[in-house]
Each structure stands twice: as C-alpha cells, then as structure tokens.
C-alpha positions as CSV (number, residue, x, y, z in Angstrom):
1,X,1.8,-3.3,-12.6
2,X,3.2,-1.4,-15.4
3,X,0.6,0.2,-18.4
4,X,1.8,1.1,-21.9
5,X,-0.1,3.6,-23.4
6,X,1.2,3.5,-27.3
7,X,-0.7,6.4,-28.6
8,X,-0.2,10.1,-26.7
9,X,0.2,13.2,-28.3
10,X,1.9,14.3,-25.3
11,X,3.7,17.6,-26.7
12,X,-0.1,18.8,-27.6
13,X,-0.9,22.5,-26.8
14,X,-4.2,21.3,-24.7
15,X,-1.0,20.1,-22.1
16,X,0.6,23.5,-22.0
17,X,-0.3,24.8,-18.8
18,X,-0.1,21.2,-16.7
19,X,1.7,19.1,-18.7
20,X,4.3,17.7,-16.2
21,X,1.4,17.3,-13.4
22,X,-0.8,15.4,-15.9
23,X,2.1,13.0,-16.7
24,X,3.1,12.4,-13.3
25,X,-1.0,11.6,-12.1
26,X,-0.3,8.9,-15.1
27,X,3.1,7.6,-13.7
28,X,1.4,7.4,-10.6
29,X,-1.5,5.1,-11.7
30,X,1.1,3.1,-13.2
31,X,1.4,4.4,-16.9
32,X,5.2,4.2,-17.3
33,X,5.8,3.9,-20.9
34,X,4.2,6.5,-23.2
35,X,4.5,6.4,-27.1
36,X,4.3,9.5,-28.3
37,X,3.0,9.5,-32.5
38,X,4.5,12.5,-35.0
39,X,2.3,15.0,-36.9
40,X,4.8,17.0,-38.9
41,X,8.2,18.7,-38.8
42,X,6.3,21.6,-36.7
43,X,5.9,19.2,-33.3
44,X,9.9,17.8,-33.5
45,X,11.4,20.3,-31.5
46,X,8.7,19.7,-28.7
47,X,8.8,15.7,-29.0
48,X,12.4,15.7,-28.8
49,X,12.0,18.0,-25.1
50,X,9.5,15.6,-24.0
51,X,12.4,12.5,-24.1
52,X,15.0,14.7,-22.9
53,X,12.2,15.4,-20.1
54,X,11.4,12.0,-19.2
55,X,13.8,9.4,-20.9
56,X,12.8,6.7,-18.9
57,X,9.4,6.9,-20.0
58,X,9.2,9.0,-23.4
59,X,9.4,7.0,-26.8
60,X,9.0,9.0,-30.0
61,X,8.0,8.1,-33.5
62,X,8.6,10.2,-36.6
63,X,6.0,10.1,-39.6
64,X,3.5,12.6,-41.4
65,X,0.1,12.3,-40.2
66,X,-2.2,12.0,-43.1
67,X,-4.2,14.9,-42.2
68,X,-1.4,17.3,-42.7
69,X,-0.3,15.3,-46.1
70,X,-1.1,19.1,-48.3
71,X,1.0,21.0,-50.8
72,X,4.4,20.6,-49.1
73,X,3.9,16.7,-48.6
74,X,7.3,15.9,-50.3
75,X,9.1,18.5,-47.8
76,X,8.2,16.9,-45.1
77,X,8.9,13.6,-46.3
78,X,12.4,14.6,-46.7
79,X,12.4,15.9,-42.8
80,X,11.0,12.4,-41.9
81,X,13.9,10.4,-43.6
82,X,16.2,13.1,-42.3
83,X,15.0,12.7,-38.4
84,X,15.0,8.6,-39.1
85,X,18.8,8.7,-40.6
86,X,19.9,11.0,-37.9
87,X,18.9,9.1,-34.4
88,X,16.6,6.4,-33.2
89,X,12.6,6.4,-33.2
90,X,10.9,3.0,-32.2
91,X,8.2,3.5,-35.1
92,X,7.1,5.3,-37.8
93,X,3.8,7.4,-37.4
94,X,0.9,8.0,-37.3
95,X,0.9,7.8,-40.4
96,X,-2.4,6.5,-42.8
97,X,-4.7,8.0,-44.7
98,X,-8.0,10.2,-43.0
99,X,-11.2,10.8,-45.5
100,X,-13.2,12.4,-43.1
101,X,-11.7,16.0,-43.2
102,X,-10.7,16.1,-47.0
103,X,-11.1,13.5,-49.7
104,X,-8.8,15.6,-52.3
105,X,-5.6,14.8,-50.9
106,X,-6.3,11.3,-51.1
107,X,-4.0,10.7,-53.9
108,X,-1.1,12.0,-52.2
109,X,-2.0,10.6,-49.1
110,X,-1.6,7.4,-51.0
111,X,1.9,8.4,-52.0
112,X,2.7,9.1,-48.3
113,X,1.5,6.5,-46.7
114,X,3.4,4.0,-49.2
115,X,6.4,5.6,-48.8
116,X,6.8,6.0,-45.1
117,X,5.6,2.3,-44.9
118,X,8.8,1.4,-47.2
119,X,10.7,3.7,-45.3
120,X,9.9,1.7,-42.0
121,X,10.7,-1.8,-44.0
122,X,14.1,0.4,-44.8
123,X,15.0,1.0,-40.6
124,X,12.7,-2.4,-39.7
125,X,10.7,-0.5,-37.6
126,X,6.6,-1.2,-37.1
127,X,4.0,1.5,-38.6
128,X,1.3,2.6,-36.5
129,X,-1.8,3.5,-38.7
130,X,-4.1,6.5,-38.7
131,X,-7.6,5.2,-40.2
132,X,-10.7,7.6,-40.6
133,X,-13.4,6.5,-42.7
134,X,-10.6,4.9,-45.2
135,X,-10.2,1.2,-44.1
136,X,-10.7,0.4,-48.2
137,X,-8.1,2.6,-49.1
138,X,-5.8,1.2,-46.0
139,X,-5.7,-2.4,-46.8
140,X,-5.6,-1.5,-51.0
141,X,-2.2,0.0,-49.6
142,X,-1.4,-2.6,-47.4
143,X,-2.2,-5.2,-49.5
144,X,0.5,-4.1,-52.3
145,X,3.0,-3.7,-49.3
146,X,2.5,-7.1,-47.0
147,X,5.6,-9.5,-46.6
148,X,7.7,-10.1,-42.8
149,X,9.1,-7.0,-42.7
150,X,5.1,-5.2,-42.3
151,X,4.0,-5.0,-39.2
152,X,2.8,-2.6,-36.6
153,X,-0.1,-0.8,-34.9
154,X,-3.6,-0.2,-36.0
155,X,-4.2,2.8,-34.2
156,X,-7.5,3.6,-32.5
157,X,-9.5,0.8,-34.0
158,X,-13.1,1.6,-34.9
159,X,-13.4,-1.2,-37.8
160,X,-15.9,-4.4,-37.7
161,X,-15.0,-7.4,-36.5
162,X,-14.2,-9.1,-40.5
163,X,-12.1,-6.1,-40.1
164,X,-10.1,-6.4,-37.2
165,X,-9.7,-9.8,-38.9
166,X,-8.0,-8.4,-42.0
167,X,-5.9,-5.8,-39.8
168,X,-4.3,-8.4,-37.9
169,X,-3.6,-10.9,-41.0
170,X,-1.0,-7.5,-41.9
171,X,0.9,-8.3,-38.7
172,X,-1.2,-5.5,-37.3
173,X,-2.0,-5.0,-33.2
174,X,-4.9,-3.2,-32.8
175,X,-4.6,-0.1,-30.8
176,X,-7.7,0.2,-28.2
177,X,-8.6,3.7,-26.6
178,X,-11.5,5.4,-25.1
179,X,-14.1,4.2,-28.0
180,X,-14.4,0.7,-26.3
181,X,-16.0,2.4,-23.6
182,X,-18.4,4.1,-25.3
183,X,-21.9,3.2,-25.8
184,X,-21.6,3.7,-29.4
185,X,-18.5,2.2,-30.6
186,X,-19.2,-0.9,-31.5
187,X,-15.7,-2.6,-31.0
188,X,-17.0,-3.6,-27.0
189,X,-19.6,-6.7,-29.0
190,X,-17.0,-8.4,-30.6
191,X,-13.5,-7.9,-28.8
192,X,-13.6,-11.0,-27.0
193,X,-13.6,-12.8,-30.0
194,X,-10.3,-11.1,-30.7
195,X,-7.4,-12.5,-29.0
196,X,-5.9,-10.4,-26.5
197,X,-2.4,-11.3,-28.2
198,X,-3.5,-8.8,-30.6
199,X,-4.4,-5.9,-28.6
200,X,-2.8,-3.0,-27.6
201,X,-3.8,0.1,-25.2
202,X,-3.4,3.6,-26.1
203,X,-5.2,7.3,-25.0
204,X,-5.1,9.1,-28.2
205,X,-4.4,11.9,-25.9
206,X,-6.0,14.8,-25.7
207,X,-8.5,13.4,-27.8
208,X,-11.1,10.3,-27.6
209,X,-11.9,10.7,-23.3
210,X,-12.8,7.3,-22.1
211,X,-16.1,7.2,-19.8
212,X,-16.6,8.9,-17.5
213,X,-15.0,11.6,-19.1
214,X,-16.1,11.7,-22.9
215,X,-16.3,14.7,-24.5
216,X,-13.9,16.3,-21.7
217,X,-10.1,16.5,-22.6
218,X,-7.8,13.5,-22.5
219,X,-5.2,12.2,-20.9
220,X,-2.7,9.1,-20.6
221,X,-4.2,8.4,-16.9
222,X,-7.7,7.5,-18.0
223,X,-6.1,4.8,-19.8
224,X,-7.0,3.3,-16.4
225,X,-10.5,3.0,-17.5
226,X,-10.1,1.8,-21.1
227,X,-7.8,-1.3,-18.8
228,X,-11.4,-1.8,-16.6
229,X,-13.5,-1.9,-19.8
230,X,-11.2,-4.6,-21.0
231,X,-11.0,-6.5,-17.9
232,X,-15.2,-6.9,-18.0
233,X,-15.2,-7.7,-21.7
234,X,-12.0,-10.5,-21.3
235,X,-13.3,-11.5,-17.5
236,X,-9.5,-11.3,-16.9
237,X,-8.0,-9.3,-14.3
238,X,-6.6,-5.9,-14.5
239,X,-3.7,-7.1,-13.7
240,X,-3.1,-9.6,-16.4
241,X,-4.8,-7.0,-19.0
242,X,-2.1,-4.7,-18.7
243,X,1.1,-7.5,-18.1
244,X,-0.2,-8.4,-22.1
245,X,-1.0,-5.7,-23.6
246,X,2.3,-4.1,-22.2
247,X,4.4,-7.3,-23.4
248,X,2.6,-6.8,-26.7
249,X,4.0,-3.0,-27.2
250,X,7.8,-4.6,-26.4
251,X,7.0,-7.2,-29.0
252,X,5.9,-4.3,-31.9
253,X,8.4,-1.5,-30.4
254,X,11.4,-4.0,-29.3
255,X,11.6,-2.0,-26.1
C-alpha cells in the first residue's frame, strides 16, 4: 500500500533534532511519497537537502507562501522564477492568500498569488493553494485566471460544501489533513458527498495533528489516521483510500 502525503513542511525546524527518524516511522507505515510546499527563498537551501536526502521519496515545490508576501514581495518573486527556470519542481506553492494574520498585505498578496499562478500556466505545472479566512478573495482570483491550463491542489480544505463545489469546478483537488478528524471541522458531514476522485491526503506537517494527537506536533505518519477517518466516512477500505488518493497526486503532479 503506498500513501501520498502532498502537503509536508518537512525541512521545518520542529524536525531538527529527529528528522530522519520521523521520516523513516512514515516510510515504514507506508508514506512513500512526500510533497514538500515552499515558504520563501530562506527554506531553499534546506528543501533542496531534503531531495538530495531522500530522492526516491522527496518532491519539492517552489512558490511564496502568502503569509510571508511583505515588503520584499517582488524579490522573492524573482528567486521563484529563478529556482523554476533553473531545475524541475512538480508544482508551484503554497502559494494563496491568508487574512487571518494580516489583512494589509492583501493587495499584494493579490499580486502574488496572480502571478505565481501565471507562472505555473508558464511551466504547466498545478498550484497548490493556501486559504485562511480568504475563500472570496481566492476564487475572485481564480475566477479571472480559469481556462485548461489551471489546475492544482486546494490545500488543507476547511470550506463548505457549495464550496468544495466551486474549488473543484477550478480543476482543484482538495487537500484533506488532520481537520477531518476533528470534532470541529466541519468537512467530516459532507465529504461523502464529494467524490473521492477529488480528494487528496496531506499532513500539513508540523502543524494541524490529526486525533489522537491534536494540539501535539505533526508529522507525515499520522497521515495514517486522517486515511481511517476517510475509510469510515467513504465505507471503503483503507486500502482502496490510499490506492486513489495516491493515483490522484500522480494525476495533479505527473509523477
């Protein structure tokens, strides 16, 4: 049984002093194929270790993560297009807009979002979408930008089900982590009226912990859990959970 996990911020610090031993308890559970999301220019250097670490299993993005969109948002831009002229990256992101931590950027994360999304039309590769209390804003920019060469990831979905509807009519997956198993999120009423076609699995690593572990620090092994959840909600075996969802990420990543 191979698991996909399509959203690990694998190169973060919380990983410093075990990060080899918490990848392999993942390989060992059968988590083979980690995509690993960009921040900013300041995490490159430890992305690109992480392939050279484990190139069977290590597949990088590069994009600007809307909550580091500040003053120097046009520098790292340029280091984006730079790192995507230079060598291969199977996506571009996360990249999105995020109102929860500041609302003032929001006009240049506007203008960052829209351009990394033309520059992934530019290298046909999919976007994967970072979306925090901006799902208006989101599909104002996607809506200017939809035609066959958009399509992607909707990153830890937390949206209603009208919009998980909407994601998906933008070619959008959407990414399913640790929130489905909470009793809060929401997402676990309606998910089985969203075809499992649509979904992907991700961690969010360190962040989002799945039951039993919320509020303790993630990692890509507990994506175990978030499989479980969606075997009860689908009454479909683990099995076949994770032989989709892991055909899904090779039909969005081409891997």
């Amino acid at each position: 049984m191979v698991i996909t996990d399509t959203h690990t911020h694998l190169y973060s610090e919380a990983f410093d002093e075990d990060r080899h031993e918490m990848i392999n308890r993942a390989i060992k559970k059968g988590v083979t194929r980690f995509f690993i999301p960009a921040i900013d220019s300041t995490y490159t250097e430890a992305m690109l270790k992480l392939e050279s670490d484990y190139p069977e299993n290590i597949f990088l993005m590069m994009g600007l993560h809307p909550t580091h969109v500040k003053e120097d948002y046009e520098e790292e831009l340029l280091h984006v297009e730079e790192m995507l002229k230079k060598r291969q990256f199977y996506a571009v992101g996360e990249i999105g807009i995020d109102l929860y931590w500041d609302k003032t950027t929001l006009g240049i994360q506007q203008k960052a979002f829209k351009h990394q999304i033309q520059l992934a039309k530019k290298y046909r590769l999919p976007i994967v979408i970072h979306c925090r209390e901006a799902f208006n804003e989101i599909f104002e920019v996607l809506e200017t930008e939809k035609d066959e060469n958009l399509f992607g990831i909707f990153h830890c979905f937390t949206g209603t089900l009208e919009q998980a509807h909407q994601a998906i009519s933008y070619n959008m997956k959407l990414g399913v982590g640790g929130v489905v198993t909470f009793k809060n999120g929401k997402i676990d009423k309606f998910l089985n009226q969203i075809g499992l076609k649509h979904i992907v699995l991700e961690t969010d690593a360190p962040y989002l912990s799945p039951v039993p572990y919320r509020g303790k620090r993630n990692e890509s092994a507990y994506i175990v859990n978030v499989l479980e959840k969606l075997s009860n909600i689908y009454h479909t075996s683990v099995e076949d959970i994770a032989e989709i969802t892991t055909q899904n990420s090779k039909d969005i990543f081409k891997i």
